[in-house]
C-alpha positions as CSV (number, residue, x, y, z in Angstrom):
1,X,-17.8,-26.9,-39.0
2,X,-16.0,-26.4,-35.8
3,X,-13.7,-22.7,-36.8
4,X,-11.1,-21.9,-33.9
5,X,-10.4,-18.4,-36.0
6,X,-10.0,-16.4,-39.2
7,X,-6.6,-14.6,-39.8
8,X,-6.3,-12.1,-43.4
9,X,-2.8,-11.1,-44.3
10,X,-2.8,-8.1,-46.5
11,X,0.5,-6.7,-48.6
12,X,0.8,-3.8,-51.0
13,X,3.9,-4.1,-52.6
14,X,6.0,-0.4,-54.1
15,X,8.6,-1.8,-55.7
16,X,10.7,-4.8,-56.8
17,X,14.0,-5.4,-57.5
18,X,15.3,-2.2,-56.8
19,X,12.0,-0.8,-59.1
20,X,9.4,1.3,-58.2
21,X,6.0,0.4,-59.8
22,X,3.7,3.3,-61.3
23,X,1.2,1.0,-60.3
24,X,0.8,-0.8,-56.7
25,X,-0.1,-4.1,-56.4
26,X,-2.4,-5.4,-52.8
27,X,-2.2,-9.3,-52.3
28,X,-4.7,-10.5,-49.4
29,X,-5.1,-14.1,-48.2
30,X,-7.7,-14.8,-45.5
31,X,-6.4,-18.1,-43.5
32,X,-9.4,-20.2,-42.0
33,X,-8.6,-23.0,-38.8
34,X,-11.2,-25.7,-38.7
35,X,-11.1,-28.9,-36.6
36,X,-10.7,-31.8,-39.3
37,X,-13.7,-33.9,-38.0
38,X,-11.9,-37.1,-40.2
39,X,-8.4,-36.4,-38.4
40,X,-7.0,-39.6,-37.1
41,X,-8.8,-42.1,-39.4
42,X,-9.9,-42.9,-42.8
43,X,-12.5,-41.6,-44.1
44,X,-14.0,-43.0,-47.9
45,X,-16.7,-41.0,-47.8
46,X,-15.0,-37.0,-47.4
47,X,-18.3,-35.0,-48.9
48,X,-19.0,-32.9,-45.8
49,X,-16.0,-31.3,-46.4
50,X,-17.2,-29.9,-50.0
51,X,-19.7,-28.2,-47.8
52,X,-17.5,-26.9,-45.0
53,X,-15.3,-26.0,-48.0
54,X,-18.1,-23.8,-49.7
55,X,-19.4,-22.7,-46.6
56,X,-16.0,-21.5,-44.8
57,X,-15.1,-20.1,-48.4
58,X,-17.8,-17.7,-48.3
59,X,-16.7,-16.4,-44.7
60,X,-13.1,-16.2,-46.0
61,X,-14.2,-14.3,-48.9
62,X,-16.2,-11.9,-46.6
63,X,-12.8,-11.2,-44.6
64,X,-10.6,-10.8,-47.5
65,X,-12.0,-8.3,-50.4
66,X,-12.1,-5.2,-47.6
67,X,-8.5,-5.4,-47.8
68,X,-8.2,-5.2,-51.6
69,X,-8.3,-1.4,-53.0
70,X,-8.2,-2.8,-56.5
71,X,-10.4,-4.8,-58.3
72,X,-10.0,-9.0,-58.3
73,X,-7.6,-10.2,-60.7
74,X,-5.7,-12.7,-59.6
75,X,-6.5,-15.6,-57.4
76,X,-5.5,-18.8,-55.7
77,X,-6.5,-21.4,-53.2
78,X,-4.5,-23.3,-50.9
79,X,-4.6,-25.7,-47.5
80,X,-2.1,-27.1,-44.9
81,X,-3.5,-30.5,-43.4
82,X,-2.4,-30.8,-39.6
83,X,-0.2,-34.2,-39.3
84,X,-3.3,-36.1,-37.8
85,X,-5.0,-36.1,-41.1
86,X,-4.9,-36.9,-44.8
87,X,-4.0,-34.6,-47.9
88,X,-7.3,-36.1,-49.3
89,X,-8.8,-33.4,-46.2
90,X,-7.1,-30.3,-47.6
91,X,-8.6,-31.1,-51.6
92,X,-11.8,-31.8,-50.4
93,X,-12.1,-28.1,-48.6
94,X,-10.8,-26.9,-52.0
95,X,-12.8,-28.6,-54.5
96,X,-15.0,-28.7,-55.4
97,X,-17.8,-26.3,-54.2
98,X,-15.3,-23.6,-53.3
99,X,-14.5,-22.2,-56.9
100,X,-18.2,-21.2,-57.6
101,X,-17.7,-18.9,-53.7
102,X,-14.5,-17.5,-54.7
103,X,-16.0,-16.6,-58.2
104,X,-19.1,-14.5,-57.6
105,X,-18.1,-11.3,-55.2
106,X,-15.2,-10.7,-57.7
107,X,-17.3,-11.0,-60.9
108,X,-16.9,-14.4,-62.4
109,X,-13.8,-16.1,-63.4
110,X,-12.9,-17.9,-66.7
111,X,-9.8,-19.7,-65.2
112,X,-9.0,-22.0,-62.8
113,X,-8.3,-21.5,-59.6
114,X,-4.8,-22.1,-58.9
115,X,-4.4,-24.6,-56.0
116,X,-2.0,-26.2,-53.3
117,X,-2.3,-28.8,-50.5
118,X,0.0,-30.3,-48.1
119,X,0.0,-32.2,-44.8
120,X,2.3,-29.9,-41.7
121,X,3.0,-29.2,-38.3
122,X,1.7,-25.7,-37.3
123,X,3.6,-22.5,-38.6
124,X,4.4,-24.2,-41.8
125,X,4.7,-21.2,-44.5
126,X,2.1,-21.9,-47.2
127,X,2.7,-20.6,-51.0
128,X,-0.7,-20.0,-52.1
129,X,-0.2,-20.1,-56.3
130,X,-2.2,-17.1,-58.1
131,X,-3.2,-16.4,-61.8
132,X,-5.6,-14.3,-63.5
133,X,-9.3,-14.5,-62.7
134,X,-10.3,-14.9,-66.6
135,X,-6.7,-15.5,-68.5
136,X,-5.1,-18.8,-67.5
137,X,-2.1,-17.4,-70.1
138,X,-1.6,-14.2,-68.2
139,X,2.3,-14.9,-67.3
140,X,2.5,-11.5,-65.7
141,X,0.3,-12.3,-63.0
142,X,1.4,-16.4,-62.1
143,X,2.9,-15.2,-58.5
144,X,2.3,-16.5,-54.7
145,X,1.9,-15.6,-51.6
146,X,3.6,-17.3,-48.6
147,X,1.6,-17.4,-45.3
148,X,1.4,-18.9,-42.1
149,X,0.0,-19.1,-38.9
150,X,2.8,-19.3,-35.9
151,X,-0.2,-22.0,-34.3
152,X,-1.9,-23.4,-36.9
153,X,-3.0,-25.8,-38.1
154,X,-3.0,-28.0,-35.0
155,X,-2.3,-31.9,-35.0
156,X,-6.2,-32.3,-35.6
157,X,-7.0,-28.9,-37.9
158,X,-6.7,-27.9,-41.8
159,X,-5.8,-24.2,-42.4
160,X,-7.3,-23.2,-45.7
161,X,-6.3,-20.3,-47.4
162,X,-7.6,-18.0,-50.1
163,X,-5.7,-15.4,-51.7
164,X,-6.9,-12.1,-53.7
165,X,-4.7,-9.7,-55.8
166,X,-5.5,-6.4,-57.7
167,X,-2.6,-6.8,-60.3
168,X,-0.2,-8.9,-61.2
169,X,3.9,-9.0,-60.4
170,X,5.2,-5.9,-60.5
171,X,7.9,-5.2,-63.3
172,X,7.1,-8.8,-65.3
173,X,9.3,-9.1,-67.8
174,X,8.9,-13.0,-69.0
175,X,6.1,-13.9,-71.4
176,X,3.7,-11.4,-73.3
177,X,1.3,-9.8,-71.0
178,X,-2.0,-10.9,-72.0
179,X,-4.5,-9.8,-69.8
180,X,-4.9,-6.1,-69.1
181,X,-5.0,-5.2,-65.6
């Protein structure tokens, strides 16, 4: 694995729409830029990337929970392809070793990771989907976060992205709240 750099975005949020929240809510993605070794051809075989996925993962993971206050609660995975490669590129980083590196510093996690992949020049924004850690029903914490790199990823990169929250959206109001947080 060939990493030009690790970026981690961090956002506590006080209020929405207009409300303040008795409770604040810290969102943190950690942004990875790897060379895409496959970028320019087809590749059948794209098992090295489970491992860079798994082993970039754990380095992402390492950046990002500092930044959280709160406990885990909410997660998601995502990954911009640069134009020189495949979408196949980005799914492969994400799946499937990664889950099992996202799951053990925060304690498990019952659901699935929420996940998104697309192929873009650099500085494309990124909506990294999030849900609960453990309750896939939990509609007060499906959210995003939007990121991007002004440089990345490059022609012949993949950006992958993971994203940590310690709560859910502030002020839900659709659904029943499931999960307690």
């Amino acid at each position: 694995m060939k990493l030009r750099k690790i970026a981690v975005y961090c956002e506590t949020v006080f209020e929405e729409a207009g409300q303040a929240s008795p409770a604040l809510v810290t969102r943190v993605a950690a942004c990875g830029i790897i060379a895409n070794p496959f970028a320019g051809r087809f590749e059948a075989d794209l098992n090295p990337l489970f491992d860079i996925g798994e082993t970039l993962g754990e380095q992402l993971m390492q950046a990002a929970l500092p930044y959280l206050p709160g406990v885990a609660v909410s997660y998601g995975k995502a990954a911009i392809v640069g134009v020189n490669g495949d979408i196949e590129h980005g799914h492969a980083l994400l799946h499937p070793k990664l889950g099992k590196v996202m799951r053990a510093p925060i304690g498990g996690g019952k659901a699935l990771i929420p996940s998104a992949a697309k192929l873009a020049v650099a500085g494309t924004a990124l909506d990294v989907p999030l849900g609960h850690k453990d309750d896939l029903w939990s509609f007060d914490h499906f959210d995003a976060m939007t990121v991007s790199v002004a440089d990345s990823p490059r022609p012949d990169e993949i950006m992958m992205v993971l994203a940590l929250a310690d709560g859910g959206r502030l002020n839900a109001r659709v659904g029943k709240a499931r999960a307690a947080v």
